[in-house]
VMD Tcl script that draws the C-alpha trace (Angstrom):
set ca {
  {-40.15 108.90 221.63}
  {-37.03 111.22 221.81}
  {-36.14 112.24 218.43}
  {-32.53 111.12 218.26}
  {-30.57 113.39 215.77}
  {-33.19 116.55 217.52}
  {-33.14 115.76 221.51}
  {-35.69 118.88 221.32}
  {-38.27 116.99 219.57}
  {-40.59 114.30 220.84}
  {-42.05 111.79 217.48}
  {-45.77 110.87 217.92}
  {-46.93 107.06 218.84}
  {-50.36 106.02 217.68}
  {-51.38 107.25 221.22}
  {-49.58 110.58 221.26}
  {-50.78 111.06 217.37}
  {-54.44 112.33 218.81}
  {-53.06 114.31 221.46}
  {-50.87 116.09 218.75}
  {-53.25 116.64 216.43}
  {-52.20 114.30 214.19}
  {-48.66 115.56 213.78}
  {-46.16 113.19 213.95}
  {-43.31 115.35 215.45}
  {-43.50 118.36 217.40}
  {-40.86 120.04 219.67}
  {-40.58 119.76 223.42}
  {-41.99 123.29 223.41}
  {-44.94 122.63 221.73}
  {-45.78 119.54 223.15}
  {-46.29 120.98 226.44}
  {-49.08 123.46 224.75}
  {-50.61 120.36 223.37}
  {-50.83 118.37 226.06}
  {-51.99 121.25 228.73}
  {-55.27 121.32 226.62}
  {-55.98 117.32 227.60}
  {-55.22 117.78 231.25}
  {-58.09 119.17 233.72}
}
mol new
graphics top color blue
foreach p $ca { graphics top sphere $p radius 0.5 }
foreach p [lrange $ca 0 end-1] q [lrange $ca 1 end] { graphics top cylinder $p $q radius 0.2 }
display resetview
């Protein structure tokens, strides 16, 4: 899921896409944000 040209970004599976928001790429950075919101 490791972008590999851009180790920093992570590319969205059909069961990240959700998660994401629908984005198909975000950063490591971001991803973090995302996926805090899902977690209790």
């Amino acid at each position: 899921l490791q972008d590999a040209k851009n180790k920093r970004n992570i590319n969205a599976d059909a069961n990240l896409l959700p998660v994401f928001g629908g984005k198909k790429q975000v950063s490591m950075f971001e991803m973090t944000k995302l996926v805090n919101k899902h977690l209790s």
